[in-house]
C-alpha positions as CSV (number, residue, x, y, z in Angstrom):
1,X,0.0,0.0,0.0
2,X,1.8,3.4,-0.9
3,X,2.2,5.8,2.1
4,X,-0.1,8.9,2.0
5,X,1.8,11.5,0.1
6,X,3.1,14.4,2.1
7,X,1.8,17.5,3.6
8,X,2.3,21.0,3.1
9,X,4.1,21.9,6.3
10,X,2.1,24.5,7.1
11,X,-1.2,22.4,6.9
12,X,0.4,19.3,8.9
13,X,-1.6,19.2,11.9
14,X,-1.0,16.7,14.6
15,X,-4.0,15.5,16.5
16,X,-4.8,15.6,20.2
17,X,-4.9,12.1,20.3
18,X,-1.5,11.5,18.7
19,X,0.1,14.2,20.8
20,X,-0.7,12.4,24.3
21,X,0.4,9.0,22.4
22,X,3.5,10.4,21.0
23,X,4.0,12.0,25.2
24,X,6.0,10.6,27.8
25,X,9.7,9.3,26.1
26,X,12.1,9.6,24.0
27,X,13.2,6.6,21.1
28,X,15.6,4.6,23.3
29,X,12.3,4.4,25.3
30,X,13.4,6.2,28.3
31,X,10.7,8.6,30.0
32,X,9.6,11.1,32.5
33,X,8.4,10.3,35.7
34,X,4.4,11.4,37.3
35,X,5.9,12.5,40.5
36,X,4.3,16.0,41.1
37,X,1.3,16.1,43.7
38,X,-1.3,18.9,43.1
39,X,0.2,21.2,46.3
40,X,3.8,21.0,44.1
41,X,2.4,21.6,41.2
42,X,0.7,25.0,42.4
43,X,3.9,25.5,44.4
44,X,5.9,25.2,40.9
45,X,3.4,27.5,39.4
46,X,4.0,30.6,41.8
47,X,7.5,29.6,41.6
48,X,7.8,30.7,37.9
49,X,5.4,33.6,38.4
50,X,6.9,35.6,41.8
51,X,10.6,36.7,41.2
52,X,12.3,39.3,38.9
53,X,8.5,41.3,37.7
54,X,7.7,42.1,41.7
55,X,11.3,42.4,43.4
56,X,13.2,44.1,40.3
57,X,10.4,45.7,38.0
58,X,8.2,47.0,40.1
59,X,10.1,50.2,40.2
60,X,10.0,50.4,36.1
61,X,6.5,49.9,36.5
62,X,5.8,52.7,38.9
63,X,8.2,55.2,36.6
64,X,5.8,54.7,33.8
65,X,2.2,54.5,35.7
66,X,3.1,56.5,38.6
67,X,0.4,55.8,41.5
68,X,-1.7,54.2,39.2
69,X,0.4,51.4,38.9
70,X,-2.1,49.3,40.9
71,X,-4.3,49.9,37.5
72,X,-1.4,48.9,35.5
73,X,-1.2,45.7,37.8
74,X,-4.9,44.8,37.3
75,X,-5.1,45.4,34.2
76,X,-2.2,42.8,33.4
77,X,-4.0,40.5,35.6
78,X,-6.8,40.6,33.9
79,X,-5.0,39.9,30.5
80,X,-3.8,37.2,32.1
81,X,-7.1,35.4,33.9
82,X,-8.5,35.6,30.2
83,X,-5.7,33.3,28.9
84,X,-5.0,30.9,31.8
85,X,-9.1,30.0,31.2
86,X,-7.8,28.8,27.9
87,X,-4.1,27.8,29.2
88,X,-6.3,25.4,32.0
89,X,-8.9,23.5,29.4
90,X,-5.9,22.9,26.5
91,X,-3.6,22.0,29.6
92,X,-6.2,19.4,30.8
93,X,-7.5,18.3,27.4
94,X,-4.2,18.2,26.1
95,X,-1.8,16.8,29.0
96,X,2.0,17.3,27.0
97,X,5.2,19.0,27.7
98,X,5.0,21.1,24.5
99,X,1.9,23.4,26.2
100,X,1.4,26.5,23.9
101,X,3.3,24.5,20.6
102,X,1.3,21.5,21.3
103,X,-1.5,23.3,20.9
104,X,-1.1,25.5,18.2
105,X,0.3,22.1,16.5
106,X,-3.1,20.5,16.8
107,X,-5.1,23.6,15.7
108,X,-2.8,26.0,13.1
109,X,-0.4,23.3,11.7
110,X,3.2,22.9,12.2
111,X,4.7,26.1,10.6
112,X,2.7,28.3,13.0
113,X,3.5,25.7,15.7
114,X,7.5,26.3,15.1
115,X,6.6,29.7,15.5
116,X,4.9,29.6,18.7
117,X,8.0,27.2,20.5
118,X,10.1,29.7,19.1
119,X,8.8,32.4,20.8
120,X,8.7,30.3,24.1
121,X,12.3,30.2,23.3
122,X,12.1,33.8,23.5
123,X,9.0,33.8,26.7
124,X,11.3,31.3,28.4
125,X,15.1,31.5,27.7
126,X,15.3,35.3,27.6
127,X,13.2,35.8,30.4
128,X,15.2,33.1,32.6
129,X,18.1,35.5,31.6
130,X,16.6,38.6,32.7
131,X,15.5,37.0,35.9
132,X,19.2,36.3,36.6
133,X,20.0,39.6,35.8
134,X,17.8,40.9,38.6
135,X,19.0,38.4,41.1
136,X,22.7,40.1,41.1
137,X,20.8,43.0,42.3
138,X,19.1,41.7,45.5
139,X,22.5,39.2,46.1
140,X,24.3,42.8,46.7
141,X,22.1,44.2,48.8
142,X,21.6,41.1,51.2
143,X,25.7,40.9,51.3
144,X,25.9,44.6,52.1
145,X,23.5,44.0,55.1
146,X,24.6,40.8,56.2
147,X,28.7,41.4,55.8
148,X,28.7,45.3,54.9
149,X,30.4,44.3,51.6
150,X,29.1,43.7,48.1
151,X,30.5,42.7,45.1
152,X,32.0,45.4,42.3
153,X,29.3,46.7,39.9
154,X,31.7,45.3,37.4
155,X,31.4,41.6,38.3
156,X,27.5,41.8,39.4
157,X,25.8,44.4,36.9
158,X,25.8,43.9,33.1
159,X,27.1,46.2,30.4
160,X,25.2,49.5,30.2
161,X,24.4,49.7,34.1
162,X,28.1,49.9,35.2
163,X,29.4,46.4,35.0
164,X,31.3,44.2,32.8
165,X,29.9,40.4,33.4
166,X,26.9,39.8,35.7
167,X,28.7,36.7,37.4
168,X,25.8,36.3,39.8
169,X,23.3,35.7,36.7
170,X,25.6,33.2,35.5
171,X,25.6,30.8,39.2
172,X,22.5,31.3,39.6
173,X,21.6,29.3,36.1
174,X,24.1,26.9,37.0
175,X,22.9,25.9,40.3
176,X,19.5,25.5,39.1
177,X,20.6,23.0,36.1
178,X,22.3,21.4,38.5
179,X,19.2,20.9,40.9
180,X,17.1,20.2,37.8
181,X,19.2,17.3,36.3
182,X,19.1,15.4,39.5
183,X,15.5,15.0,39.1
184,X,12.0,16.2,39.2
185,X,11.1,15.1,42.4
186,X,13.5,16.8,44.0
187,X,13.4,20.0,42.0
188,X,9.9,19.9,42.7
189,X,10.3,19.9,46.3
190,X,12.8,22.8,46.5
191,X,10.4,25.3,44.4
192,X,8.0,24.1,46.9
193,X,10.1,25.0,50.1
194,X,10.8,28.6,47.9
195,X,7.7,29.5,46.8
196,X,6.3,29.2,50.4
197,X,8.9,31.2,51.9
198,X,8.7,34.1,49.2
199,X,5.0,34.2,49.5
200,X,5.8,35.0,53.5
201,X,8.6,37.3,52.9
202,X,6.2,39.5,50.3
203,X,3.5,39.2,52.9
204,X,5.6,40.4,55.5
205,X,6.3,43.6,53.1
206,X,2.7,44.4,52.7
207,X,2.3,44.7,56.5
208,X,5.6,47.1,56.7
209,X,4.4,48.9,53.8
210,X,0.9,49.8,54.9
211,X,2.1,50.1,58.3
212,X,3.5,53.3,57.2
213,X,0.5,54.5,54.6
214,X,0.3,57.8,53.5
215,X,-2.7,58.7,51.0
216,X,-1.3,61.6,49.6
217,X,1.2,59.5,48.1
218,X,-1.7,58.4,45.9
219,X,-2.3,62.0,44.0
220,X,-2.3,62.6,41.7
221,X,-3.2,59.2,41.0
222,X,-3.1,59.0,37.1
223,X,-0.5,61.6,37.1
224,X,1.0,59.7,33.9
225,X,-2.2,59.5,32.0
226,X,-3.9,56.2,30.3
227,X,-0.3,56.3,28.4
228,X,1.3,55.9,31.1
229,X,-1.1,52.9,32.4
230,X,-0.9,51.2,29.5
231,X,2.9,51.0,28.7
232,X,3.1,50.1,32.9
233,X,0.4,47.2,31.9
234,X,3.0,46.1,29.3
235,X,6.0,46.0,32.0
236,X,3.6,45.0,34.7
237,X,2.9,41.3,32.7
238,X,6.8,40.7,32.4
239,X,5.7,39.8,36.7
240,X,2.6,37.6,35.6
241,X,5.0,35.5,33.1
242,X,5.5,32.0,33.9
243,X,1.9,30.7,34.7
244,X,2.2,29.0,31.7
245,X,5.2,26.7,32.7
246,X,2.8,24.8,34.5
247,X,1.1,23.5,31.5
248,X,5.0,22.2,30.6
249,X,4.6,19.7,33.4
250,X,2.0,17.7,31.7
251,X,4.3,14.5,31.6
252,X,5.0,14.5,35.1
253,X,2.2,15.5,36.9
254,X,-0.1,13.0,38.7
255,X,-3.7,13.0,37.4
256,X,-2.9,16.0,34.8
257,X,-6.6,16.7,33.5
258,X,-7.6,18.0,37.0
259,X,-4.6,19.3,38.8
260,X,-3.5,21.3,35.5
261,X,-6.2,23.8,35.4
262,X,-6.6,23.7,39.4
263,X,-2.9,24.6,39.6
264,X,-3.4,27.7,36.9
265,X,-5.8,29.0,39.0
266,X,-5.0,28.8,42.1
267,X,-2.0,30.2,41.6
268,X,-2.9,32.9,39.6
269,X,-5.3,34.3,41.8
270,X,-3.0,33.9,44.4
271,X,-0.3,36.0,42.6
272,X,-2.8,38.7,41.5
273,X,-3.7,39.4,44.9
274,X,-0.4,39.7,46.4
275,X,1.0,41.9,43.6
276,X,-2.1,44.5,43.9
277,X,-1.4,44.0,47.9
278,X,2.2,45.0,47.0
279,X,2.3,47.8,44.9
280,X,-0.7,49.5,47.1
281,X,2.1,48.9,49.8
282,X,4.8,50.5,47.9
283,X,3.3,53.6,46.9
284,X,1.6,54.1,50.1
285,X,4.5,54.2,52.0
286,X,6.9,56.0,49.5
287,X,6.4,58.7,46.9
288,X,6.2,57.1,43.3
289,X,8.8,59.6,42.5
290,X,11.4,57.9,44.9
291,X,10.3,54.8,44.4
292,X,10.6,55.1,40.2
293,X,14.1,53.8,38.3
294,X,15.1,52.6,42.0
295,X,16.9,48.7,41.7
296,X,16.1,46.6,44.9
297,X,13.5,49.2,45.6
298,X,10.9,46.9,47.8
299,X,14.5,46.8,50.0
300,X,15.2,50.6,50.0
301,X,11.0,50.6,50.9
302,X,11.5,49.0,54.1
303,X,14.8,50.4,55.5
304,X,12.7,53.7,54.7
305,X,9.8,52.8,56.6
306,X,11.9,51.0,59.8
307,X,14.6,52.8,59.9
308,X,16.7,50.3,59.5
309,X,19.1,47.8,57.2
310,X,17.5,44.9,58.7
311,X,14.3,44.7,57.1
312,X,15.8,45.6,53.9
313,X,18.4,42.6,54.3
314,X,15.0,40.6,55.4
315,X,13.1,41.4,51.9
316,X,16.4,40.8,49.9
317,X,17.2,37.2,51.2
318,X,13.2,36.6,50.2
319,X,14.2,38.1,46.8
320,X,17.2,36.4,46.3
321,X,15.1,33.2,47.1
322,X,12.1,34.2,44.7
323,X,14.4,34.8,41.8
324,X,16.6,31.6,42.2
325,X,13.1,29.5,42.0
326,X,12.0,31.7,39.3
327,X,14.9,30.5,37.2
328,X,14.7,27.0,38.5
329,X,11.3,26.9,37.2
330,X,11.5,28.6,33.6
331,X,15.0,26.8,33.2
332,X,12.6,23.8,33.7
333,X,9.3,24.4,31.0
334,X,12.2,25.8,28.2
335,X,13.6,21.9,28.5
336,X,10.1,20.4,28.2
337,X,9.2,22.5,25.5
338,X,12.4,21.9,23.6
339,X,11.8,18.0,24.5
340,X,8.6,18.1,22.5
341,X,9.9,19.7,19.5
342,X,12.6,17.7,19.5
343,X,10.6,14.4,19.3
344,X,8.5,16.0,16.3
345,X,12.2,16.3,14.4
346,X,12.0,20.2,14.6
347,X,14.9,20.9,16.7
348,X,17.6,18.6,17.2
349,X,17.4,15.0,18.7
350,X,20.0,15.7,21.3
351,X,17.2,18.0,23.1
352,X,14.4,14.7,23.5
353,X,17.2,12.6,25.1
354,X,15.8,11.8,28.4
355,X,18.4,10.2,31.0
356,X,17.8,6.5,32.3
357,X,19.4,7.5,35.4
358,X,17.9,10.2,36.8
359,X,14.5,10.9,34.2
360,X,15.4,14.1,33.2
361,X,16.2,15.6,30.1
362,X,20.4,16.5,31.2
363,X,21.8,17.1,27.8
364,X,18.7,19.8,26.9
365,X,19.3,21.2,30.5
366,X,22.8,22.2,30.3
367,X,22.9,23.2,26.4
368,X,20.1,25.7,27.8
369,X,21.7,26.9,30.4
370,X,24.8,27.6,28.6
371,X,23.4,29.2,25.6
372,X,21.3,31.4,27.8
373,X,23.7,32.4,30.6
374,X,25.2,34.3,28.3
375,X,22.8,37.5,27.6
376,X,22.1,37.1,31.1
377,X,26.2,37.9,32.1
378,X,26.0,40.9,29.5
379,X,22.7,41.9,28.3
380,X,20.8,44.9,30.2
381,X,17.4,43.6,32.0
382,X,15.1,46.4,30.7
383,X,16.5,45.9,27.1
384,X,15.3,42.2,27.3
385,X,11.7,42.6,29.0
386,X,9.9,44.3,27.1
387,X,11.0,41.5,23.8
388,X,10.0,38.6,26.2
389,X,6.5,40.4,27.1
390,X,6.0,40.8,23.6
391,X,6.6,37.1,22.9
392,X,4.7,35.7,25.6
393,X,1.7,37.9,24.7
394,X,1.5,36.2,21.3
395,X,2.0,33.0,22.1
396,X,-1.2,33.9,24.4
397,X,-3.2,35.1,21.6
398,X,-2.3,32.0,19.7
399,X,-3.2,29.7,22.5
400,X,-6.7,31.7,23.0
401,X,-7.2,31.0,19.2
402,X,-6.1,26.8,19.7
403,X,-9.6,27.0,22.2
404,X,-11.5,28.5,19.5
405,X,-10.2,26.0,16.7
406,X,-10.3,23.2,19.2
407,X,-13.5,23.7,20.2
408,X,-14.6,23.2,16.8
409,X,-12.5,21.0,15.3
410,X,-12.6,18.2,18.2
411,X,-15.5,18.6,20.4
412,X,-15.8,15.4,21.9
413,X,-12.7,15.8,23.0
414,X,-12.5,14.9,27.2
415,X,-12.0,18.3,29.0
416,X,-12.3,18.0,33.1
417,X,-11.8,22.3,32.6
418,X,-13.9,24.6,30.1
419,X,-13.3,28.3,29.6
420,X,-16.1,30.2,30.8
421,X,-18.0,32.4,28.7
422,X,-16.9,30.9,26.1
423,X,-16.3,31.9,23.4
424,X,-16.3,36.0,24.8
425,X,-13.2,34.8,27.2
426,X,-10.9,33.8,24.7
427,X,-11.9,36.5,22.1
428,X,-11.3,39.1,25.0
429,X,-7.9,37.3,25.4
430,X,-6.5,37.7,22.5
431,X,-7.9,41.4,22.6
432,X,-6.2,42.2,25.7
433,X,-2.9,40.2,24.6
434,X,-2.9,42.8,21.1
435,X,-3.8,45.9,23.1
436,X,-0.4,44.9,25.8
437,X,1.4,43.9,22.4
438,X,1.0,47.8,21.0
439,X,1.7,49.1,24.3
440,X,5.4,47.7,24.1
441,X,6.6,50.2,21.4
442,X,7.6,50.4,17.8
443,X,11.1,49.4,18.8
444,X,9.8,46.2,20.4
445,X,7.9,45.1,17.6
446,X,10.6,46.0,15.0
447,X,13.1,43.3,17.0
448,X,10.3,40.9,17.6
449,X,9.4,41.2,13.7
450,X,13.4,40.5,13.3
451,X,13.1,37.7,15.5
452,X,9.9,35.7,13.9
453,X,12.0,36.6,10.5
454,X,14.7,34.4,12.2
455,X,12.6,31.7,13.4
456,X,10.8,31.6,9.7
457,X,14.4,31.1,8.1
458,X,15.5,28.2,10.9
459,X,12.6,26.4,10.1
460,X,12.8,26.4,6.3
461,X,16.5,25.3,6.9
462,X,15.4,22.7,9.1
463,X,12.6,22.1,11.0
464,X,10.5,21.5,7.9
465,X,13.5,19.1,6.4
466,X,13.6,16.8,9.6
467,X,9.7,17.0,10.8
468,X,8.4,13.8,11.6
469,X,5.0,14.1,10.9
470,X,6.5,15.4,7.5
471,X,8.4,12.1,6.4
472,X,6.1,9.1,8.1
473,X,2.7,8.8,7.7
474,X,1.2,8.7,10.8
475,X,1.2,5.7,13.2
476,X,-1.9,4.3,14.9
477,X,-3.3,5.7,17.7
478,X,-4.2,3.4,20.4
479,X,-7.2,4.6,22.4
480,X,-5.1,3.2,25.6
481,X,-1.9,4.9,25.0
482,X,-4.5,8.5,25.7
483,X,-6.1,7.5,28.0
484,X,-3.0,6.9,30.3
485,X,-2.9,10.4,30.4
486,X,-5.8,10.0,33.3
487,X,-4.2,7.7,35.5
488,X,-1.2,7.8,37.7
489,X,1.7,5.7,35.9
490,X,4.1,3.3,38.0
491,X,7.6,4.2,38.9
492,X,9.7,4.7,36.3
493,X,7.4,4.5,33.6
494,X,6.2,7.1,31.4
495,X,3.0,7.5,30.0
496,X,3.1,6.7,26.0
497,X,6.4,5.4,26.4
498,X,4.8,2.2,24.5
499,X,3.8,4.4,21.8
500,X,7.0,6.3,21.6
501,X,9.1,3.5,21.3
502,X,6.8,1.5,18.7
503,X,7.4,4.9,16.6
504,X,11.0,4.5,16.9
C-alpha cells in the first residue's frame, strides 16, 4: 500500500490524540516520571510567576504608571485570567510538555506551531536571563547588610548599568541545572520550600508597607495619563509570566486533566492578589517619584519605613530566594518545550534525550543553560523585558485562538476544565494580549518582527526538512496509550512510552 503523500508543512496538523500518544519518552524508550502532587504543582506554578517582575520591575512599573500602577497591575491580571481560562482547558485536554506548541500544532499546523516554540524560546530563555539579571541585584544588597560588603558593579551588573559580566546571573543558572538534572522530584520539592517562603517574605512587606500608609502618596493618582497605564500594563505582565510553565509539566504530573487547570488558578489568583497588595504597599509608604528607576526598591522601601538595614536585608534574602526559583522553574518548562519539539524532528534529537538515570532531560538542560547564561552575564534587563512580554503575549493570543479551533475541530474531546463564557473569554484574550502587544513600542515590535524573521528562516533550513510528521505517515493511535494520560503511571514508567518506542 503506498504511504499517504506528504503534507504542506504549514497544513500538517498533529492531532490531540496523537500528541498524548507520541507523550512521555524519547526513542531509546526512556521517560519522564508522574511524580508532582497537586500542592507541588501549584507551588511550581507561583515559583515561575513571583521573582524578577515584583522584586526588580516594580520600580520600572511605577516610573511609567506613577500611583496608578495598581491599574497597570490589574489590568495585566486581567489579560492574564482571560488566557489561563484557555491555558487550563488545552492543559487538561491536552496533558503534554510542549503546552502552547502542542496546541497550536493541533489547531494552526506545524509552521505556526514552530513559531509559537520559538517564541517560548524567546517567553522562556530570555526571560530566565533577565530574571538572573535581577538576582545580582538583590544578592548585593543582602551581602551589604549581612557582611557590609558587596561585590564590584563590574562583576555583578551587566554592560550598560556599570558592570562588565553579571557573574551572579551566571551561578544562579548553574545551580539550578544542576538541581534540575538530579530529578523532578527533588526539583519539585525545593520550588515548593521557595515559593512558600517568598510568599511569607512579600506578605511580611505588605504589612511594613501599609504600616507606614500615606494617601497623599496616591495623587495625583493617574499623574501619567492612560499612556502611562498602559505601557506600565506592558511592563507589569513581564511579573505575571511564567503561569504557563505549568502547563509544561504535563508528563510529570499526577492526574494532569484535574490538577493542571486547578494549579493555573489557584496560583494565579494567588499572585494577583499579592501583587495588587504590594504595589498598594509600595506607593503608600513611598512617593512614586522615589520609588521610580530605584533597583532593589521593595529593600530601599523597608529600610525607609523601619529605619533600619534589617528589614531591607530581610526582603532581599526573600528576593534572592524568589528569583533563584523563578529561574529554576523557567530553566525547567524551556527543557520540556524543547523536548517536545525535538521528538516532532524540529529541533535537534540531542534535546528529547531523556536520562535512564535520573529521568530528566540532562543534555537539553545544560545546552540551555549555557546558551542562555550568556545574555544574562551581558545583556541589560530592561533591554530584554519588554521583547520577552511581547513574545509571551503572542504565544497567548495564539493559545486563545487553539480554544476556539479546538472547540470546533474536536468537540468530543474529554475536557475536566472549560473556559467560561466561552467563546467572549478567549476572544477578549486575544484582545487584551494585542492591546499589551501595542503598548510595548515600535522598537519592540521591529526586533520581535526580526526575530519571527529568524525563526521563519530556521525552520525552512530545518525544521521542515527533519519533521516527523512530514516524512512518516502517521502511526496508529491506540485509544489506551491517551487514556493513560488520566491515571497515575508506576515508577519509572512514562505514559506513551509504549507508543513512543513503537514509533521509533
Amino acid at each position: 500500500m503506498r504511504p499517504p503523500a506528504r503534507r504542506p508543512s504549514g497544513l500538517r496538523i498533529k492531532s490531540p490524540d496523537l500528541l498524548v500518544a507520541e507523550s512521555g519518552a524519547d526513542l531509546e524508550g526512556n521517560g519522564l516520571r508522574r511524580s508532582m502532587g497537586l500542592f507541588q504543582l501549584i507551588c511550581f506554578g507561583v515559583g515561575a510567576i513571583v521573582g524578577t517582575g515584583i522584586f526588580v520591575g516594580l520600580s520600572d512599573t511605577v516610573a511609567e504608571a506613577g500611583p496608578a500602577v495598581l491599574v497597570s497591575f490589574a489590568l495585566a491580571a486581567v489579560t492574564c485570567v482571560f488566557t489561563a481560562f484557555s491555558f487550563a482547558e488545552l492543559g487538561g485536554a491536552i496533558p503534554v510538555s510542549g503546552s502552547a506548541y502542542s496546541y497550536a500544532y493541533a489547531t494552526l499546523g506545524e509552521r505556526i506551531a514552530f513559531l509559537v516554540g520559538w517564541c517560548l524560546l524567546l517567553e522562556y530563555g530570555i526571560s530566565v536571563s533577565a530574571v538572573a539579571v535581577g538576582w545580582g541585584q538583590y544578592l548585593n544588597e543582602l551581602l551589604g547588610s549581612l557582611i557590609g560588603w558587596q561585590l564590584p558593579a563590574a562583576l555583578s551588573q551587566p554592560p550598560g548599568d556599570g558592570g562588565i559580566i553579571n557573574i551572579p546571573a551566571v551561578v544562579v543558572m548553574v545551580l539550578a541545572a544542576l538541581l534540575l538534572v538530579r530529578g523532578i522530584r527533588e526539583s519539585a520539592r525545593a520550588t515548593a520550600a521557595m515559593a512558600v517562603l517568598k510568599l511569607a517574605i512579600l506578605v511580611l512587606f505588605c504589612v511594613i508597607g501599609l504600616s507606614a500608609f500615606q494617601a497623599g502618596n496616591l495623587t495625583p493618582f493617574a499623574s501619567e495619563g492612560v499612556a502611562g497605564i498602559t505601557s506600565g500594563a506592558s511592563l507589569a505582565f513581564f511579573s505575571y509570566i511564567g503561569f504557563d510553565a505549568i502547563t509544561t509539566a504535563g508528563e510529570e504530573v499526577r492526574d494532569p486533566r484535574r490538577n493542571i487547570p486547578l494549579a493555573i488558578m489557584v496560583s494565579l489568583g494567588v499572585v494577583t492578589v499579592l501583587y495588587c497588595l504590594v504595589a498598594v504597599s509600595a506607593i503608600g509608604a513611598l512617593s512614586a517619584d522615589q520609588v521610580a528607576g530605584r533597583p532593589a526598591a521593595l529593600s530601599l522601601i523597608v529600610n525607609h519605613v523601619t529605619h533600619s538595614a534589617l528589614g531591607g536585608g530581610v526582603i532581599a534574602f526573600g528576593a534572592v530566594v524568589a528569583i533563584a526559583s523563578v529561574v529554576l522553574a523557567v530553566l525547567y518548562g524551556q527543557t520540556r518545550i524543547l523536548m517536545s519539539m525535538s521528538r516532532d524532528g524540529l529541533v535537534p534529537r540531542i534535546f528529547e534525550r531523556v536520562s535512564p538515570r535520573t529521568s530528566t532531560p540532562a543534555a537539553n538542560t545544560w545546552i540551555v543553560t549555557a546558551v542562555f547564561a550568556v545574555p544574562a552575564a551581558v545583556v541589560p534587563l530592561d533591554a530584554v523585558m519588554n521583547l520577552s512580554t511581547i513574545g509571551t503575549l503572542a504565544v497567548m493570543a495564539v493559545v486563545n485562538l487553539s480554544v476556539l479551533l479546538l472547540r470546533r475541530t474536536h468537540p468530543g474531546l474529554s475536557r475536566r476544565f472549560r473556559v467560561p463564557l466561552f467563546p467572549v473569554s478567549p476572544v477578549l484574550g486575544i484582545g487584551f494580549c494585542l492591546y499589551l502587544m501595542y503598548g510595548t513600542g515600535p522598537a519592540t515590535w521591529l526586533q520581535f518582527a526580526g526575530f519571527l524573521v529568524a525563526g521563519a528562516l530556521v525552520y525552512a533550513c530545518y525544521g521542515r526538512r527533519h519533521s516527523r510528521l512530514g516524512a512518516t505517515p502517521r502511526p496508529q493511535v491506540n485509544e489506551a496509550d491517551v487514556n493513560e494520560a488520566d491515571a497515575p503511571a508506576a515508577p519509572g514508567v512514562s505514559v506513551g512510552a509504549g507508543a513512543a518506542a513503537r514509533e521509533g
